[in-house]
Structures are given as C-alpha cells and as structure tokens.
ZAMARGU-4260 file (C-alpha; in steps of 0.2 Angstrom, whole numbers, plus 5000, padded with zeros to 4 digits):
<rodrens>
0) 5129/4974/5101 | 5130/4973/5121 | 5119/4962/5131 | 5107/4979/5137 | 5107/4984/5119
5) 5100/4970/5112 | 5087/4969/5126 | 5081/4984/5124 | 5080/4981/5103 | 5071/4966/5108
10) 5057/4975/5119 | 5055/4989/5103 | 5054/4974/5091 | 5039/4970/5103 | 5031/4985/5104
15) 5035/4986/5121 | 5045/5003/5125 | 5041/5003/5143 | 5049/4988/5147 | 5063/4994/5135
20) 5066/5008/5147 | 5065/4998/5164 | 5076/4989/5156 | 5088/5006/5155 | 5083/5012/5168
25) 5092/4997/5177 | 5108/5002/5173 | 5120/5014/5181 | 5122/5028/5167 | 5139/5029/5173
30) 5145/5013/5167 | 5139/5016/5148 | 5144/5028/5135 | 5134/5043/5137 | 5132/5047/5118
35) 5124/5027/5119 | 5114/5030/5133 | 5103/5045/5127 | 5103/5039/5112 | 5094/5022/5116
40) 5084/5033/5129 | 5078/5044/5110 | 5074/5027/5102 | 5064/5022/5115 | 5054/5040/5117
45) 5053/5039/5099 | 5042/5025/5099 | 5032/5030/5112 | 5026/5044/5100 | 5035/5056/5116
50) 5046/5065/5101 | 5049/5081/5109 | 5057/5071/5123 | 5064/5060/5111 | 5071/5077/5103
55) 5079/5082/5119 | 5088/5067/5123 | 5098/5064/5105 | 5104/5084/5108 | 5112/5077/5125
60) 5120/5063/5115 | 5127/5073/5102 | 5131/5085/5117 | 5142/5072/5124 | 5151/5064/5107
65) 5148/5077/5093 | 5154/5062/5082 | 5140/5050/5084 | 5132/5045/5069 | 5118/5035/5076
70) 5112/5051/5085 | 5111/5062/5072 | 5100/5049/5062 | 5088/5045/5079 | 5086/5065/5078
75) 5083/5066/5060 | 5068/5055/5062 | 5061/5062/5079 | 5061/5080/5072 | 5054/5073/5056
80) 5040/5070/5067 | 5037/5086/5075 | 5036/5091/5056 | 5054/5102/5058 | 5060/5097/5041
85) 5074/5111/5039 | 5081/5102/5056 | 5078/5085/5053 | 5090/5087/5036 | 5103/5095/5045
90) 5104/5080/5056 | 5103/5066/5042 | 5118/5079/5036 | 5126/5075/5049 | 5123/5057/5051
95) 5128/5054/5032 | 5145/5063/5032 | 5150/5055/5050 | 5144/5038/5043 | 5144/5036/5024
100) 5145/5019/5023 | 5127/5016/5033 | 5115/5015/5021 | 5101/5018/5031 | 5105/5035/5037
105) 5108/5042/5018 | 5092/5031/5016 | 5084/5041/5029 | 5089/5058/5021 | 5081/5052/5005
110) 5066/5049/5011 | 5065/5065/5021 | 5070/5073/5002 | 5057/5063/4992 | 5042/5068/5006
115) 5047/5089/5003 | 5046/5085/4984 | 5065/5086/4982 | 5064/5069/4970 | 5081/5074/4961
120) 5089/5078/4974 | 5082/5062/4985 | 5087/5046/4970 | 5104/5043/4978 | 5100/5045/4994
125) 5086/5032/4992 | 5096/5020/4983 | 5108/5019/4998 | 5098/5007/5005 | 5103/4993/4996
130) 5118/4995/5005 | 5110/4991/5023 | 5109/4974/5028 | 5088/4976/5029 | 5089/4979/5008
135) 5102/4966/5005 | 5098/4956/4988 | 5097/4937/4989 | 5113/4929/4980 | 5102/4919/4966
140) 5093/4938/4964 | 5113/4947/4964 | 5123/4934/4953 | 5115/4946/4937 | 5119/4965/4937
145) 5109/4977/4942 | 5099/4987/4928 | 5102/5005/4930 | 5094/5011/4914 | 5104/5004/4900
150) 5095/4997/4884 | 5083/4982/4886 | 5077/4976/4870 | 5080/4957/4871 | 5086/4957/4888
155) 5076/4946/4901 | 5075/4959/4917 | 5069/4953/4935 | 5058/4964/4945 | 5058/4958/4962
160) 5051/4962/4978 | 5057/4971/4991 | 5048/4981/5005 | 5027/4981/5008 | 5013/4974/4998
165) 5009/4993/4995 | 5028/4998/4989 | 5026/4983/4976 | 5010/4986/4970 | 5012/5005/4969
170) 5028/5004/4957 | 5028/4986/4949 | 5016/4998/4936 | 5033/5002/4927 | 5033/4983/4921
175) 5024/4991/4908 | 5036/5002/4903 | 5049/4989/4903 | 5039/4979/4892 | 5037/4992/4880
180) 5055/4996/4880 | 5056/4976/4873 | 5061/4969/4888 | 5055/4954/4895 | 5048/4955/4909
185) 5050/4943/4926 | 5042/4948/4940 | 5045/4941/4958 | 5031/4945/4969 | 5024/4944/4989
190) 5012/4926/4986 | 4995/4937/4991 | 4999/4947/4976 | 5001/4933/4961 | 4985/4930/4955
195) 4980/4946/4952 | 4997/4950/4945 | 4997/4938/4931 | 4981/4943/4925 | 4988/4962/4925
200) 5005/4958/4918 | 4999/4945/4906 | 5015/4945/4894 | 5025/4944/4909 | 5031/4929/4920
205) 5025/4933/4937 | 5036/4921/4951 | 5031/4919/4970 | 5046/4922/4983 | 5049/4902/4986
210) 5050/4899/4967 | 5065/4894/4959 | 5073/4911/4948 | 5072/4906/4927 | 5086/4912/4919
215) 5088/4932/4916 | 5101/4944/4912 | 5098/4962/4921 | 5089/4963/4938 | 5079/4979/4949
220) 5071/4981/4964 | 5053/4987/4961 | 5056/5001/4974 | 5071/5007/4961 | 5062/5007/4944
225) 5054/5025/4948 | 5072/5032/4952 | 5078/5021/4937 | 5066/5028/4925 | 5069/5047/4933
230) 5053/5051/4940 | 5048/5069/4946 | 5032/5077/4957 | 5025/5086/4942 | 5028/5069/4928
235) 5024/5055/4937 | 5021/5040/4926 | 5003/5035/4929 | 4992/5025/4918 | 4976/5022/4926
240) 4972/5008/4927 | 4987/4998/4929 | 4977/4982/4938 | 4962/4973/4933 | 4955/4958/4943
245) 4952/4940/4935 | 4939/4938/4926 | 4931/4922/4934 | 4934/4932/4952 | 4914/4936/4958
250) 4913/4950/4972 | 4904/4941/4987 | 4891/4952/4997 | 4888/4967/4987 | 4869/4970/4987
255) 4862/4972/4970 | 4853/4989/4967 | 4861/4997/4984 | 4864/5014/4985 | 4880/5023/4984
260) 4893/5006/4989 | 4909/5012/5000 | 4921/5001/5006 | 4930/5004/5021 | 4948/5001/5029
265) 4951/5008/5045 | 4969/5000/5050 | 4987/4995/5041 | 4999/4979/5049 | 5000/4980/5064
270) 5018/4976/5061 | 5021/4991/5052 | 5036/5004/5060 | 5020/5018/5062 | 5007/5008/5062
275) 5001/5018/5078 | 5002/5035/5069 | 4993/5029/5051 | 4979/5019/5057 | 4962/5025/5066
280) 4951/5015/5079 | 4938/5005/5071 | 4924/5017/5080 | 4930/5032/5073 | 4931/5025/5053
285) 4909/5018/5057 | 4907/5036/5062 | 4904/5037/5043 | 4891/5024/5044 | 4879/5036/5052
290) 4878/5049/5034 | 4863/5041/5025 | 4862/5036/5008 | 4876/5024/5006 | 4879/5006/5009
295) 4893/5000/5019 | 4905/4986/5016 | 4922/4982/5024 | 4938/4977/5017 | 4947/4977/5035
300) 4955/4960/5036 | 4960/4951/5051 | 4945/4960/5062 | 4942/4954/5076 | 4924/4944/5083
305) 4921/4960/5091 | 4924/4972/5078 | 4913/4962/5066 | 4902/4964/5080 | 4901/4982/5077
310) 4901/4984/5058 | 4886/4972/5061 | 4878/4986/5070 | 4884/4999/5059 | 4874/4988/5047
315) 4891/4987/5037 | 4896/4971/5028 | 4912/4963/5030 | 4916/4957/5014 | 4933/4952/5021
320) 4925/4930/5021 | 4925/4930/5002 | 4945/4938/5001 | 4957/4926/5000 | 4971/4936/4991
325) 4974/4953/4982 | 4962/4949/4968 | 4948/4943/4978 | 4950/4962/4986 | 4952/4969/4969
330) 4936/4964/4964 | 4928/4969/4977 | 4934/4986/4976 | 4928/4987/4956 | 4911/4982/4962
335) 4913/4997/4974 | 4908/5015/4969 | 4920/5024/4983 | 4935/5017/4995 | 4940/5026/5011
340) 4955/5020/5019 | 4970/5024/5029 | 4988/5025/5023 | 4987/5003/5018 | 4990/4993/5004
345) 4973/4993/4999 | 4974/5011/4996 | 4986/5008/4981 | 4976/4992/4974 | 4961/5005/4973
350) 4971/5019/4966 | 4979/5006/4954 | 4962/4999/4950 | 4958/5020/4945 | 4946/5017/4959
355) 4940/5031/4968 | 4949/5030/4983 | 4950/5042/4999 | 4965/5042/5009 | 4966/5046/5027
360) 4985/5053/5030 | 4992/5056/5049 | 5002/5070/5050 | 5017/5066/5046 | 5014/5055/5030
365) 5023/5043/5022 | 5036/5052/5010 | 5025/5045/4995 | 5010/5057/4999 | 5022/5072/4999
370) 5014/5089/5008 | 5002/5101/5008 | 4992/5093/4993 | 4975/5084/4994 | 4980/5075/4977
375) 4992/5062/4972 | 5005/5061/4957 | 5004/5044/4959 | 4984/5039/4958 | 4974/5052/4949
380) 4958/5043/4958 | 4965/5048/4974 | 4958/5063/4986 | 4970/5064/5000 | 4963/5067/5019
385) 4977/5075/5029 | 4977/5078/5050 | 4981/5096/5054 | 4989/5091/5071 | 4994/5073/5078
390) 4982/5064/5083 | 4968/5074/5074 | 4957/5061/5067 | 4942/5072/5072 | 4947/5084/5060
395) 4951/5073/5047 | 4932/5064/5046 | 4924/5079/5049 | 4931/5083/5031 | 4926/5066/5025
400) 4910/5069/5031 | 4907/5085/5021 | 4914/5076/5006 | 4904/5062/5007 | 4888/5073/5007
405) 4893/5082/4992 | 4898/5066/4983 | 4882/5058/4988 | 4872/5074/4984 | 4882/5075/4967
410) 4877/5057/4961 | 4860/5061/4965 | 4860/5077/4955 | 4870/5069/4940 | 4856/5054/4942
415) 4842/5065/4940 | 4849/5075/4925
</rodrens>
C-alpha cells in the first residue's frame, strides 16, 4: 500500500472522509494511476453516504483500466445502495472473474445474492470470505478440518465466533441441530455472550475467546452452519425460542402492574461499517413515548448523560444500570411485553428470546432482512419496519405509531373479553 493510500484508509477507519479527501485532494492526479485515484475518490464518497457521486467516480475508474478488480467491487456496493441490484451484480461479476482469489469480492456478491433471496445461489459466494484475511481462522481453531456436513455422531465439533454479537447470536441456534445429530457440541463465544449461552446450550461447552480450545475433532464458523445445513427463504430452521435467561437473573426497574412495557433501542455500534444508515437519533425513537397507554424502558447502552437526560423526561426508564451482559438484557426483554429496535444485536436476542420484537430497517438492509417483506424467516416474533427512501425515518415511525395503537387497542380488547 502507498503512503497516501494508507492515509486515506486511516482517515475512513476514523470516520473521517473529509480529511480522507483533503488528503487526496493533495496530490497531483497526474502522478497516480487513474484507475486508483477514482477509485479511492468512490471509497471516500461512499462513506459519505454521497453514492450517486460515489457511482460516478468507479465508472471513470473502470473507464480508465477496464481490468480493475477493486473498482468493480467499490461499484458493486455503491449501486447496492442506490437499491440498483441488477447493476450492483454485474459489477461484483466483474470484480469476481478479474479477481477470484479475493474473497471479499465474491463475499460481496454473496451477500448481494442472499439480500434478493437467492440463498442457493449465494452459499459459495458467502463462504469466500474465509479466504480474506478479515475471516482468517486462528491456527489453534484451523489445525482440525473444517465440517462441511459430514456425519457427527461422536465427533466433538467447535462452533466458534466470527463476526458481530448479532451474527453469533442469530445462528449459533443450529448448535441445536448439531446436538441432535449426536455431536458434541463446543461453542466459542464473544465474553458478553457466555452467561447466557451456557444456560441456553446446557449440554454444550460454551468457551470465552481468551480460553484455552479442549480437544475437538471437526470445526465451523457460526456464520457457516446455515450454508452447512442448506438453508433457504421459504425453510428456515427456527425454533422459538432458542434462548432463555438464567434463572437467578431478576429484571431491575420494571414497575409492577404497569401498562403495556416496551423496550427501546434506538442505536447499533458505533463502529459498525453502516452504523450511519441503520441507527436513528435518540429524539426520533422517544417520539413513541408521546402514544399513551404504555410504559417505557430503555435498553440503549452506552447513552450518554444527556440522552438519559431525555428518556428522564420522556419518563422512560433506562434499564441499561442493571445490564451487565447478554443475559442481564435477556431478562429484561422477557419481563417486556414489546421490543422496538433498529437493526442491533438486541433485535436478535429478542427474536431469539420469541419476544415480540419490532425492527426498524433503513433502506437498504442488511442481507438477513431480505426485501419487500415485513416478516422474518429467521424470528417468527419479528414485524419488520422498512424506510421507503434514505433517510426516511419519518415514514417508518409514523408506521410504528399506527401499529402501536392497534397493539395497544388489541390488548385492551383481548383484556376485556
């Protein structure tokens, strides 16, 4: 990587695309590859959520060397964005058969498939990752082959982490299956996430990420099992539910004999690639707050003095004090009649939990949601909230709001029968 190449990652990996481009801007296009140029000039447009620009400025890049890989993939996911799917797949096409060795791109393309439903299709694709240096096993996880579906009766298999909270606690459901299939079961786990794991998976051995590996003989990702097991839209393999909390857990705050209790999550990590794009301001979610006949509590963690300030006089209470890790938050949402969140981790612990859980999608969602659907293959619990344009949370509460009065007015009517 060249010195103004790694400046400019270094500003993205910041959050910082405007420095990113003064720090282009700097240099005289002249003395750089074009194809690179426009390119980094895409990547940074990109994050600034500018994608038709972004759009425009990959076209001049493959314009320039039509044998770019990395171009074809930045365009991919800018026209992903602007919802041009037929498009965006043409150029992952491209990216893959200019670059088959780079995992990401065909990881990429998978996504894209598994997002228009095209699960078959998408396996492959998805599987690619492993072969990017982001997904690259840990040797003491890689000295045991990987299990790609073969018989397990006997054999100790090792389920380990991978990507978010949210991916591992959406699929780590199949340990289940594995179990059943006479395996037995290890599961390596984000350390938030093992408490409430062990009581879930109680025949299995659940392991933090700086615990030394027990003996086993076949190994999988968690993201991998649904490919493993060969999931499709229509046949998703849901038992609800597939979490519990511990029973010696007590939800902290919850006000005996309240009306209607709805839990709120307005915000994902911050860290997250589009964190910009799935979460909502604070002020939009306690809009809510204002339709009568429920009680309030939030589940938003790291909130800051201020926004406590607010739920305070939303008259919502932060049950966030009493959560020190996922099961804390699990029982908290089982002492809750209704979650509403935005595209988090906590919208799979509720939807794991068979929770009902009301999911607020930007957009362009993440591939899991799929399109067009305001259900969930995954969570039968879930109702899914989707934004009609970019941007539009308006819309989206303004949905929320109508539902929220018909699920209030329901459980009255259902009370008084």
């Amino acid at each position: 990587m060249l010195d103004y190449e790694k400046k400019v990652a270094e500003a993205l990996e910041a959050k910082n695309p405007a420095l990113a481009l003064k720090i282009l801007e700097k240099i005289d296009p002249s003395n750089l590859p074009r194809q690179l140029y426009y390119s980094l000039r895409g990547e940074i447009f990109t994050h600034q959520i500018l994608f038709d620009r972004a759009v425009l400025e990959y076209q001049k890049a493959v314009a320039f060397s039509p044998n770019f890989a990395p171009a074809y993939n930045g365009l991919g996911n800018a026209l992903i964005e602007l919802a041009d799917y037929d498009r965006a797949l043409a150029a992952f096409d491209q990216a893959v058969q200019l670059a088959p060795d780079v995992g990401e791109f065909a990881f990429n393309r998978g996504q894209l498939r598994l997002l228009r439903g095209d699960w078959s299709g998408a396996k492959a694709d998805y599987e690619r990752r492993l072969l990017s240096p982001s997904f690259q096993v840990h040797a003491d996880i890689a000295r045991r082959p990987a299990w790609v579906g073969s018989a397990v009766a006997g054999q100790r298999v090792l389920l380990y982490w991978e990507q978010g909270h949210g991916d591992t606690l959406q699929f780590v459901r199949y340990a289940h299956r594995l179990e059943a299939l006479g395996a037995r079961v290890i599961i390596e786990a984000q350390n938030p996430l093992l408490r409430l794991l062990r009581v879930s998976f109680p025949s299995a051995e659940v392991i933090g990420s700086g615990d030394a590996l027990p003996e086993f003989d076949l190994r999988a990702a968690i993201p991998s099992l649904p490919w493993i097991f060969g999931e499709l839209p229509g046949a998703v393999y849901a038992p609800t539910p597939y979490l519990t909390a511990p029973g010696e857990v007590a939800p902290l705050g919850l006000v005996a004999g309240r009306p209607c209790a709805v839990g709120l999550v307005w915000a994902g990590n911050p860290n997250h690639i589009n964190d910009k794009q799935r979460s909502m301001s604070q002020e939009t979610m306690l809009e809510l707050t204002k339709i009568s006949g429920f009680t309030w509590y939030s589940l938003q963690v790291g909130a800051s003095d201020k926004a406590k300030r607010a739920l305070a006089r939303a008259s919502a209470t932060d049950l966030t004090p009493g959560l020190a890790d996922f099961a804390d938050t699990a029982a908290a949402i089982l002492a809750l009649d209704l979650v509403i969140t935005v595209d988090t981790s906590v919208a799979h612990l509720a939807g794991a939990l068979g929770k009902p859980v009301w999911i607020l999608l930007p957009f362009v969602p993440d591939w899991r949601w799929l399109l067009d659907r305001s259900d969930s293959p995954w969570y039968p619990s879930a109702r899914l909230f989707r934004q009609p344009k970019r941007g539009d949370w308006a819309s989206v509460l303004k949905e929320v709001k109508r539902a929220l009065t018909e699920f209030r007015d329901q459980r009255g009517a259902n009370s008084a029968a």
